[in-house]
C-alpha positions in Angstrom: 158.9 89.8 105.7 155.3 90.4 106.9 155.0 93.7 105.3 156.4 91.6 102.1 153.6 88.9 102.9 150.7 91.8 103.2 151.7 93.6 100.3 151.7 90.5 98.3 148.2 89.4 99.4 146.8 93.3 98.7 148.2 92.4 94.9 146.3 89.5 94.5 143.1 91.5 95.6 144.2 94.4 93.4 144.8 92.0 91.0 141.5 90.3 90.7 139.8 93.7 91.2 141.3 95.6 88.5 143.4 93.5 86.4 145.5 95.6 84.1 146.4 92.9 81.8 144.3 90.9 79.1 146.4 87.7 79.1 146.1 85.6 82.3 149.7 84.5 81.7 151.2 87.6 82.2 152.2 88.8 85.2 150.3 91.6 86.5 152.0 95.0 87.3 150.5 95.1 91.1 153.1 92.3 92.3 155.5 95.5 92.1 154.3 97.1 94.7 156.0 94.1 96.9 159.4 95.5 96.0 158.3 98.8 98.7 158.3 96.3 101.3 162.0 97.2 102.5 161.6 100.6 103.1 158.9 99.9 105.8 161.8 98.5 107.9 163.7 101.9 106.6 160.8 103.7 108.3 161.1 101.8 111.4 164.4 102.1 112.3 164.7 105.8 111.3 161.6 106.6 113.9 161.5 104.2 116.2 163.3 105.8 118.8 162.2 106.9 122.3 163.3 109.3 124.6 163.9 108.1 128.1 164.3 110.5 131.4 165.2 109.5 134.7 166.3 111.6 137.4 168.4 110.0 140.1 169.3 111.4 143.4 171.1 110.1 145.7 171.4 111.0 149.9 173.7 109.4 152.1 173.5 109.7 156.0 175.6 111.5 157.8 177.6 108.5 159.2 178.1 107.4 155.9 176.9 103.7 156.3 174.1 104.4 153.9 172.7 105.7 150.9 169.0 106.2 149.7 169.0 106.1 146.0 165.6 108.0 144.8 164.8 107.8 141.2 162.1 109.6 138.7 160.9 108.2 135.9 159.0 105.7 133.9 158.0 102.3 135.4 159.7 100.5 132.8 162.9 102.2 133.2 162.9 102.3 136.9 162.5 98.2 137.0 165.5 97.6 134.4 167.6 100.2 136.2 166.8 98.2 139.8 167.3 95.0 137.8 170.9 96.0 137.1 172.0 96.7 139.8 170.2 94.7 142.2 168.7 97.2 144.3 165.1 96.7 145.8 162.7 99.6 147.3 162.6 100.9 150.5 161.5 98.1 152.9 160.6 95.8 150.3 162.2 92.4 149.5 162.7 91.4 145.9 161.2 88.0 145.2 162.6 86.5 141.0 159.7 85.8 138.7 159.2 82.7 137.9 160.9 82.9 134.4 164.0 84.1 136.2 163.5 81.2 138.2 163.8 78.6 135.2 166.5 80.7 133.7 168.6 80.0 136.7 167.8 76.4 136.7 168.7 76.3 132.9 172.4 77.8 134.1 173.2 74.8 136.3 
């Protein structure tokens, strides 16, 4: 819709620049470029993909009460893979943002 919107607005410039037609009643032949609008979505989807790698590795002590869980990778990543399943680091304590906060409120 925005690309529709900015291609649109580009005519109207191109339009009063170099206007292609004699008669202003006639519609002018730049409003077509609007119609290429869709294929910038097209573009998006087809390349908009990202490659994510994380290397995980996990040690568990030798009586078997617990596990370290040491991961590699981007800091995005890293924070949505503790987010699902509720881990935390090392000595830290997780403390909810506050938007998490008035989610949970919302729930109730």
């Amino acid at each position: 819709f925005c690309t529709f919107l900015s291609l649109a607005s580009l005519a109207i410039v191109l339009t009063i620049q170099f206007p292609l037609v004699e008669d202003v009643s006639q519609n002018s032949p730049w409003y077509f470029i609007t119609l290429t609008s869709p294929l910038a979505g097209a573009y998006y989807w087809l390349t908009a993909s990202k490659e994510v790698t994380v290397q995980i590795k996990i040690e568990e002590a030798e009586d078997g009460s617990t596990c370290d869980v040491s991961a590699l990778g981007s800091k995005e990543e890293l924070e949505r893979f503790c987010e699902a399943l509720k881990l935390n680091e090392k000595g830290m304590e997780r403390v909810p943002g506050i938007m998490e906060t008035f989610a949970e409120i919302g729930k109730d």
